[in-house]
Kinemage of the C-alpha trace (Angstrom):
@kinemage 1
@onewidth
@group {chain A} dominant
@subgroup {mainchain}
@vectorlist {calphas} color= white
{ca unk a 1} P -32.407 -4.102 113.741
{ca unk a 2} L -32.696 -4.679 117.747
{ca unk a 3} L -28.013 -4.984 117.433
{ca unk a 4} L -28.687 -1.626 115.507
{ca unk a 5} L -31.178 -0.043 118.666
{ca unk a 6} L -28.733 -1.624 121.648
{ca unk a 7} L -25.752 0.010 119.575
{ca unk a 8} L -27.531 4.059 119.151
{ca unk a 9} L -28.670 3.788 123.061
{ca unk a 10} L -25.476 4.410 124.878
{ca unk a 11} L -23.783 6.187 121.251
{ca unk a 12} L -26.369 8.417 121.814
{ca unk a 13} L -26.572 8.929 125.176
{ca unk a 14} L -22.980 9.705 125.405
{ca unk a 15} L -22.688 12.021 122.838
{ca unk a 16} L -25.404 14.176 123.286
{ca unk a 17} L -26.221 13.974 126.889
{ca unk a 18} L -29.774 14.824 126.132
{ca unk a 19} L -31.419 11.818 123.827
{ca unk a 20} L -32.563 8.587 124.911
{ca unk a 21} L -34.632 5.310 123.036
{ca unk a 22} L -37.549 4.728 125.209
{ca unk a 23} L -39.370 1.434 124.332
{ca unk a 24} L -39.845 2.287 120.848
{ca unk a 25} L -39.896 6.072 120.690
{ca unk a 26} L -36.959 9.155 121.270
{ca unk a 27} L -37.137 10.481 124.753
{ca unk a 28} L -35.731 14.234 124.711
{ca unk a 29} L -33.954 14.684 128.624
{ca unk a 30} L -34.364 17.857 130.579
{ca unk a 31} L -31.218 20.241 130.064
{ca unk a 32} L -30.864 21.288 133.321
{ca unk a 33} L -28.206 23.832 135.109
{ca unk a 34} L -25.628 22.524 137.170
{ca unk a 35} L -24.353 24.974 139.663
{ca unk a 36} L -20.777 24.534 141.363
{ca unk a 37} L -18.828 27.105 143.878
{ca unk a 38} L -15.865 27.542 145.273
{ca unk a 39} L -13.553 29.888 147.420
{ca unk a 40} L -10.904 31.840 145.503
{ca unk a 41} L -8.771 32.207 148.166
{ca unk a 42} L -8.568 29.032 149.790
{ca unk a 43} L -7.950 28.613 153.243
{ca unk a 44} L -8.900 32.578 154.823
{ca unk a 45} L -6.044 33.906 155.705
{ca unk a 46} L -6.127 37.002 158.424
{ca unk a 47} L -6.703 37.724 161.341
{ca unk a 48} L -10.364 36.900 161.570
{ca unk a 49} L -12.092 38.116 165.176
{ca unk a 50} L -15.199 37.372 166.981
{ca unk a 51} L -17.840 39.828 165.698
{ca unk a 52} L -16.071 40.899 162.571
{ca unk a 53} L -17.090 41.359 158.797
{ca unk a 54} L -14.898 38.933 156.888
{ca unk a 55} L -16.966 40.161 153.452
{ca unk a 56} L -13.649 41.068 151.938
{ca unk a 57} L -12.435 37.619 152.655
{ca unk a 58} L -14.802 35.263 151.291
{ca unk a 59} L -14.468 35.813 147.418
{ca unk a 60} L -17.090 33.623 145.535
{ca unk a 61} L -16.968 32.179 142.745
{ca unk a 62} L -20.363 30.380 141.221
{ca unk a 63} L -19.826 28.386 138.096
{ca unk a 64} L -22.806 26.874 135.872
{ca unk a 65} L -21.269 23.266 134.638
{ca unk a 66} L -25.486 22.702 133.189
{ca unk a 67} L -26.650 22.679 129.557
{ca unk a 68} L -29.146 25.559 130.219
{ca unk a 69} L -29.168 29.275 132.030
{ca unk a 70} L -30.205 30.266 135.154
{ca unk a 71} L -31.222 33.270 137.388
{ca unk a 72} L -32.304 34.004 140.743
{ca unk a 73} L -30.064 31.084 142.804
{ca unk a 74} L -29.087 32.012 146.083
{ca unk a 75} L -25.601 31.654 147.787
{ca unk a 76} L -25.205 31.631 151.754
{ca unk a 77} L -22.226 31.511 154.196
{ca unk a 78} L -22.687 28.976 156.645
{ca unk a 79} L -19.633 29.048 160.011
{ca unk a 80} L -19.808 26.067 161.925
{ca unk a 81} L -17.219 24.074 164.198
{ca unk a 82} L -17.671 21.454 162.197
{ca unk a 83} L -16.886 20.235 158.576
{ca unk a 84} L -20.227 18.540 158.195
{ca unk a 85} L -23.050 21.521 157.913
{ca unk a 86} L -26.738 21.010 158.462
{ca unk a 87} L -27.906 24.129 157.095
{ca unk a 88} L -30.751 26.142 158.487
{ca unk a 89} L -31.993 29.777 157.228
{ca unk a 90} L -32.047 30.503 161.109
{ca unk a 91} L -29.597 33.071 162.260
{ca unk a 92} L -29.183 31.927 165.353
{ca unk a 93} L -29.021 27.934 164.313
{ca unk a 94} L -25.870 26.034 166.733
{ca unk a 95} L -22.414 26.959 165.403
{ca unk a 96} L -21.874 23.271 165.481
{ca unk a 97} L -23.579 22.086 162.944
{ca unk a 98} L -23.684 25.304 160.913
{ca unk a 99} L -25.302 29.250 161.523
{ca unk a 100} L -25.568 31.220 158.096
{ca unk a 101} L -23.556 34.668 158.092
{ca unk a 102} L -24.643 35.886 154.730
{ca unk a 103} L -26.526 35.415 151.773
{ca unk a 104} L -27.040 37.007 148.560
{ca unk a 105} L -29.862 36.008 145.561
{ca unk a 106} L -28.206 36.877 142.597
{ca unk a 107} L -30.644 37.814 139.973
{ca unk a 108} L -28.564 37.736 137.034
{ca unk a 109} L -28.718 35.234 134.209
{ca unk a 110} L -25.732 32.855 134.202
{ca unk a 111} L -25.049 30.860 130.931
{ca unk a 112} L -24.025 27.137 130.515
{ca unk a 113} L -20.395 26.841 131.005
{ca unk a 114} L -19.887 30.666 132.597
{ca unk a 115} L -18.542 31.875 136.202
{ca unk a 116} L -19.268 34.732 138.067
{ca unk a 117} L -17.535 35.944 141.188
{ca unk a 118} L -20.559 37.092 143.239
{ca unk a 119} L -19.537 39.422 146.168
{ca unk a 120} L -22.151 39.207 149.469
{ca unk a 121} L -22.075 41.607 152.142
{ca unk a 122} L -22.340 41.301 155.029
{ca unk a 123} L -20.398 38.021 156.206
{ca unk a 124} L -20.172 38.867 159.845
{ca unk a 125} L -18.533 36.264 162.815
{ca unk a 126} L -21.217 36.103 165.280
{ca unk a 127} L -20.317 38.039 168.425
{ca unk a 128} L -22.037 35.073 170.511
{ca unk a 129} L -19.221 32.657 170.095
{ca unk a 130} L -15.008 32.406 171.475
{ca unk a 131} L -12.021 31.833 169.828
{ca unk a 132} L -11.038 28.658 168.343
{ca unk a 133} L -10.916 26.295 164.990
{ca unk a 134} L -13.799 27.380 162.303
{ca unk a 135} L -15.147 26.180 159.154
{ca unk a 136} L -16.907 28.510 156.447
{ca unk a 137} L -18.737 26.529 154.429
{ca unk a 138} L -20.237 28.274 150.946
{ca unk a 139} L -23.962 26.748 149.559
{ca unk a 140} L -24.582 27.701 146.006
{ca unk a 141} L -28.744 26.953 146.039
{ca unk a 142} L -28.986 25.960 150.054
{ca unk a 143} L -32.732 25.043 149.473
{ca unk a 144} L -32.885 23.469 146.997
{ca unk a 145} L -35.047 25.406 144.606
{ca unk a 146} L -33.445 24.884 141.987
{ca unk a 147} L -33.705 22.106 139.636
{ca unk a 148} L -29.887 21.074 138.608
{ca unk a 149} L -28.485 18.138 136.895
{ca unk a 150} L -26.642 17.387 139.990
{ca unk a 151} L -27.411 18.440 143.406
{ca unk a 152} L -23.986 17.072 145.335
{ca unk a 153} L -21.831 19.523 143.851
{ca unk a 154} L -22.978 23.136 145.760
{ca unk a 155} L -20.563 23.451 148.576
{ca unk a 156} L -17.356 24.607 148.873
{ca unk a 157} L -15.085 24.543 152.677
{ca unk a 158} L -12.466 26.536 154.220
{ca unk a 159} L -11.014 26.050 157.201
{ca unk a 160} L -10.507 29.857 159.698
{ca unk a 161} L -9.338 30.739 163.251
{ca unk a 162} L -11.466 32.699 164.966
{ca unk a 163} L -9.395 35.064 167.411
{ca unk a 164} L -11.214 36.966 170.363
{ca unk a 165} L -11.738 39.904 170.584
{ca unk a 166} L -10.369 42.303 172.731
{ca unk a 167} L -10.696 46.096 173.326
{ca unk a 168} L -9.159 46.731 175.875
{ca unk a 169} L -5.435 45.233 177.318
{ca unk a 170} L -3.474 47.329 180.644
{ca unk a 171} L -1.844 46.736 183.797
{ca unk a 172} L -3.502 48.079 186.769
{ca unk a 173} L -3.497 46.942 190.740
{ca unk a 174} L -5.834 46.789 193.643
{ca unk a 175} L -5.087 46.569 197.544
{ca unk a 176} L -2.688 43.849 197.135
{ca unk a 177} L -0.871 43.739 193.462
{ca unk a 178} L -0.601 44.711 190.265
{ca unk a 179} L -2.321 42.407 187.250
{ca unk a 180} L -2.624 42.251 183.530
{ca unk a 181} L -6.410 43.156 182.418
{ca unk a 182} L -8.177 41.902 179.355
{ca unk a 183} L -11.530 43.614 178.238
{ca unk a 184} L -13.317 42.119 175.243
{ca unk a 185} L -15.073 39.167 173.797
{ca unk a 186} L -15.137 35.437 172.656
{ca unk a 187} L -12.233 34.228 175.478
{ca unk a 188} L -14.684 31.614 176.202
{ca unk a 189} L -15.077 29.100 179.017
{ca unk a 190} L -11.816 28.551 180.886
{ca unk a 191} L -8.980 25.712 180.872
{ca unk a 192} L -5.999 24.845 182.279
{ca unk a 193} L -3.745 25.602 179.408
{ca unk a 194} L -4.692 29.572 178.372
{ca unk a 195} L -2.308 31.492 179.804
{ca unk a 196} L -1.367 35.056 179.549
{ca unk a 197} L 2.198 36.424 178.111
{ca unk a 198} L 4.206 39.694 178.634
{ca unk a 199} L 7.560 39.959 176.762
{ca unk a 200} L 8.870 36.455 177.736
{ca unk a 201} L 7.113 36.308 180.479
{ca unk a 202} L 4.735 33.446 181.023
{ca unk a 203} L 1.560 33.798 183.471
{ca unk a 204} L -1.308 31.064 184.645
{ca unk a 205} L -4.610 32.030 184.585
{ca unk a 206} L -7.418 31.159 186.884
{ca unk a 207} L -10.761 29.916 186.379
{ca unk a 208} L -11.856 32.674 189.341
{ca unk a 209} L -10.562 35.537 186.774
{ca unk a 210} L -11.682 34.138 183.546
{ca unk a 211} L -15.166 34.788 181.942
{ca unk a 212} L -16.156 35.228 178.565
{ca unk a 213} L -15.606 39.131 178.157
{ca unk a 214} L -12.892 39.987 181.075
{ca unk a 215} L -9.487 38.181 181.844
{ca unk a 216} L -7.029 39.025 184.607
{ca unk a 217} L -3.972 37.284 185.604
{ca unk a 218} L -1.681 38.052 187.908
{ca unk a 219} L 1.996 37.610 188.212
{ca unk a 220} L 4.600 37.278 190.698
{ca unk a 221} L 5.690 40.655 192.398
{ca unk a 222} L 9.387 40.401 190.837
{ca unk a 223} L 8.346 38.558 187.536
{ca unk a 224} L 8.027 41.243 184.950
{ca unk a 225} L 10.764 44.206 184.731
{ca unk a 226} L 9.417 47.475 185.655
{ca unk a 227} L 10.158 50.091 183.274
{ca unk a 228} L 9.475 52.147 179.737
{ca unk a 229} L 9.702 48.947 177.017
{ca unk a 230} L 7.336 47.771 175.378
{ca unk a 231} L 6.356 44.317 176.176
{ca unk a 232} L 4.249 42.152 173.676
{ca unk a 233} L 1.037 40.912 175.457
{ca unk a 234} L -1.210 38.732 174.595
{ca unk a 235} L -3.862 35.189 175.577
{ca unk a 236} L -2.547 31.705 174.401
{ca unk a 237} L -3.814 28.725 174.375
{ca unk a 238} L -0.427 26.875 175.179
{ca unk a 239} L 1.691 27.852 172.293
{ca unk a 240} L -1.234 29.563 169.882
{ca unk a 241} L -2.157 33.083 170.443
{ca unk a 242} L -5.860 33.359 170.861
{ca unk a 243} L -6.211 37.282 170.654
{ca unk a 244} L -4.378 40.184 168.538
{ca unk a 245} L -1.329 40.737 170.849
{ca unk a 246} L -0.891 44.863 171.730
{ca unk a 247} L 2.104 46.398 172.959
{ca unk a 248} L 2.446 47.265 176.894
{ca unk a 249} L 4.904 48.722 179.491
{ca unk a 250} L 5.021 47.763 182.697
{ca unk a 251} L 5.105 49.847 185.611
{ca unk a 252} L 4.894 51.345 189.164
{ca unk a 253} L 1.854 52.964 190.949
{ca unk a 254} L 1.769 54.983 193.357
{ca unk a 255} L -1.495 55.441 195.063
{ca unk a 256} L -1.383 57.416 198.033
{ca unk a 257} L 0.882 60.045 200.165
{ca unk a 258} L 0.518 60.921 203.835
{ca unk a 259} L 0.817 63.643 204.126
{ca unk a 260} L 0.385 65.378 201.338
{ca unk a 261} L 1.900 68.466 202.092
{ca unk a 262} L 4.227 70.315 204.584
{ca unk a 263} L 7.718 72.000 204.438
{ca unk a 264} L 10.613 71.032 203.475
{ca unk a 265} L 12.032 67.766 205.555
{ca unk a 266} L 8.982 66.673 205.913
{ca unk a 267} L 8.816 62.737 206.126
{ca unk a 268} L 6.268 61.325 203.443
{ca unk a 269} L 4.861 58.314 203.189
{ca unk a 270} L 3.507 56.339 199.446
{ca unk a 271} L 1.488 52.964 199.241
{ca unk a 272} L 2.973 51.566 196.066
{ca unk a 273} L 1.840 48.737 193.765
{ca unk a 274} L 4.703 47.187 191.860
{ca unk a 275} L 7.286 49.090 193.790
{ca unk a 276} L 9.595 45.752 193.210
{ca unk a 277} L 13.542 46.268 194.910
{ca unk a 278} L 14.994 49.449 194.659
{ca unk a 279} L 18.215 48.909 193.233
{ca unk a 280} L 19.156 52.361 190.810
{ca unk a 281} L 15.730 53.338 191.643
{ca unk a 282} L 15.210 56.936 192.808
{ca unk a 283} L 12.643 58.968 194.244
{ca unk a 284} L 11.813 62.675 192.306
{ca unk a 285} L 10.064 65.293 192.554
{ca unk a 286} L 8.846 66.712 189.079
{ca unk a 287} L 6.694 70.000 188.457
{ca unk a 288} L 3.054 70.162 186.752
{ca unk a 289} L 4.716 70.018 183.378
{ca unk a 290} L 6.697 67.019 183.749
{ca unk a 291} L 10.490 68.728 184.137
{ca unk a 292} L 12.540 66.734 186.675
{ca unk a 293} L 13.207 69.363 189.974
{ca unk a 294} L 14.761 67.085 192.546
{ca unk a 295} L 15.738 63.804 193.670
{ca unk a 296} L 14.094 62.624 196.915
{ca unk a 297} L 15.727 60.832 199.671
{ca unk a 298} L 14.384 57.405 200.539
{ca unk a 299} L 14.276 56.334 203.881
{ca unk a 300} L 12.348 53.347 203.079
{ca unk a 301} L 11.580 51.353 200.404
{ca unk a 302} L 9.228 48.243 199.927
{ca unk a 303} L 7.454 46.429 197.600
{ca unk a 304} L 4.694 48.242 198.461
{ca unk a 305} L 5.804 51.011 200.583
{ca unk a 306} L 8.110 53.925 199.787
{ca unk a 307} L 9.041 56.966 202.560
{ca unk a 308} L 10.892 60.015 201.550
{ca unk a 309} L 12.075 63.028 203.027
{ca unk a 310} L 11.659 66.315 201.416
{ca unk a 311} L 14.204 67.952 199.728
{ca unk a 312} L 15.215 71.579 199.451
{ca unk a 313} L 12.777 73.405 196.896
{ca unk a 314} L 10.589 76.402 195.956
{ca unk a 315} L 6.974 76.283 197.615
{ca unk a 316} L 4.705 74.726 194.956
{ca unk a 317} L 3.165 71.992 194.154
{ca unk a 318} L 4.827 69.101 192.601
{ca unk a 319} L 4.582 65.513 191.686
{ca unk a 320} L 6.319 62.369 192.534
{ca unk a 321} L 7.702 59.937 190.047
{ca unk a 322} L 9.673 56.814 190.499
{ca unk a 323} L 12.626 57.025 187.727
{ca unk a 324} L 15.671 54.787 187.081
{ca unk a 325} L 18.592 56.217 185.127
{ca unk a 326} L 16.411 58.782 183.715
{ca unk a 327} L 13.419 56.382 182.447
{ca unk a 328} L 10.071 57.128 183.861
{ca unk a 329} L 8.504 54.222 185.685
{ca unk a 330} L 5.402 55.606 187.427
{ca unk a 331} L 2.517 55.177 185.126
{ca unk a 332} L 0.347 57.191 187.476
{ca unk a 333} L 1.151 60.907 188.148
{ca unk a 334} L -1.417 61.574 189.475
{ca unk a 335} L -0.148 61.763 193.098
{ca unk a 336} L 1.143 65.686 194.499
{ca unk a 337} L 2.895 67.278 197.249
{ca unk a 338} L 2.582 70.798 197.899
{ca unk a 339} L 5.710 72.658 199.711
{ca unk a 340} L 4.127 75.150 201.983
């Protein structure tokens, strides 16, 4: 009888899961849920940005692997900068070891053996961190509440780059030069390597010009070509982008005349930013609604200086552009001269 008793212990346990000989009586196991998770899209693939809802992103899918139903489980998203989470309910918990970005308690009954693709909104990047490498980590029952048949199974990881954001990327120019600007947030603390691009063009940054929400960089006077293309511009670490690049021209500005006005021959004198060499560079004089008039004779021409002598035209005011063969390079025309 005891070969027949060692023989039914393991039979039975095997086949049934649930049954087991205690001493000499039947002991009937718990059947308990077992909840799993995992991504359905893998890796997230996007553009993800500091501050953003990445809801449609994270698709979640809860499976129940248990002998019995359950109801009420929670599911959080947990970002962190590591693989390893610690998880805390606290929403503002290190983004080290882990800071929840959603949750949802889904109230619904979910049998042994069925899935349910649970959608929680919002899943927002925290606007308190930068750029860089990011793990979202999904917890099917974070605290525990729920009694499962096994408890190491709840988490599921994807790896994410987090891009900064920015809202804001043009040229302008103080006393001195002209300069790429960078409005936004999550650039982070400054290093060596991040580095700003226009076109081909390759320019170091400086920690003096670098905080977290403004970047400006500033490149040699003859680096960049003045004129109407388009230039892609964006942050890199190195090689790797760390913002949404934006299209940008790059251009003069003209920021002052002396004088402003006077008859025709007068001698007139522009500060310029960005002037660069003149080349095929001319001087014009275009009315209020942006038709070319006349060309201008330069008398002088500098990086940062231009001087001109009026040419023969109606009295009016008008405005002065920098063009080369035809293409517009001023990006401020703002500057007049009235013809008495």
């Amino acid at each position: 009888m005891k070969k027949t008793i060692s023989w039914l212990i393991p039979a039975l346990a095997v086949f049934s899961c649930i049954f087991f000989f205690v001493g000499d009586g039947l002991w009937t196991a718990p059947a308990l849920p077992d909840l799993t998770v995992a991504l359905k899209t893998g890796p997230l693939t996007g553009q993800i940005l500091v501050g953003q809802d990445i809801s449609s992103l994270v698709r979640v899918q809860v499976t129940n692997r248990g002998l019995s139903a359950v109801s009420n489980y929670a599911v959080a998203v947990v970002l962190s900068t590591n693989a390893a989470i610690v998880f805390s309910p606290d929403l503002h918990a290190s983004i080290t070891t882990g800071r929840m970005i959603g949750q949802r308690v889904v109230t619904k009954s979910l049998a042994p053996g069925a899935s349910e693709v649970v959608s929680i909104k919002p899943v927002k990047i925290p606007a308190d961190i930068f750029w860089g490498n990011h793990f979202v980590t999904v917890v099917v029952d974070p605290a525990n509440q729920i009694a499962e048949g096994r408890e190491n199974n709840n988490a599921a990881l994807a790896s994410c780059f987090v891009l900064a954001e920015t809202t804001l990327i043009e040229q302008w120019y103080n006393n001195t030069a002209t300069f790429i600007h960078f409005n936004g947030n999550g650039f982070g603390p400054w290093k060596s390597t991040l580095v700003v691009r226009v076109g081909p063009y390759t320019i170091p940054t400086m920690a003096s010009y670098w905080s977290n929400v403004h970047v400006q960089a500033f490149p040699a006077p003859d680096l960049i070509p003045v004129g109407d293309q388009l230039y892609d511009v964006g942050l890199y670490d190195g090689t790797k982008a760390i913002i949404q690049t934006q299209k940008e021209s790059w251009g003069i500005f003209l920021t002052a005349v002396n004088p402003a006005s006077g008859p025709v021959g007068t001698s007139t004198h522009l500060m310029c930013a960005n002037c660069q060499a003149q080349g095929t560079k001319k001087l014009a004089l275009y009315s209020l609604s942006y038709q070319f008039v006349a060309e201008v004779p330069v008398t002088w021409w500098t990086m940062v200086e231009v001087v001109g002598t009026i040419p023969i035209v109606p009295a009016g005011s008008y405005y002065l552009m920098i063009t080369d063969n035809g293409q517009l390079l001023t990006h401020e025309y703002k500057l007049t001269f009235t013809v008495n």
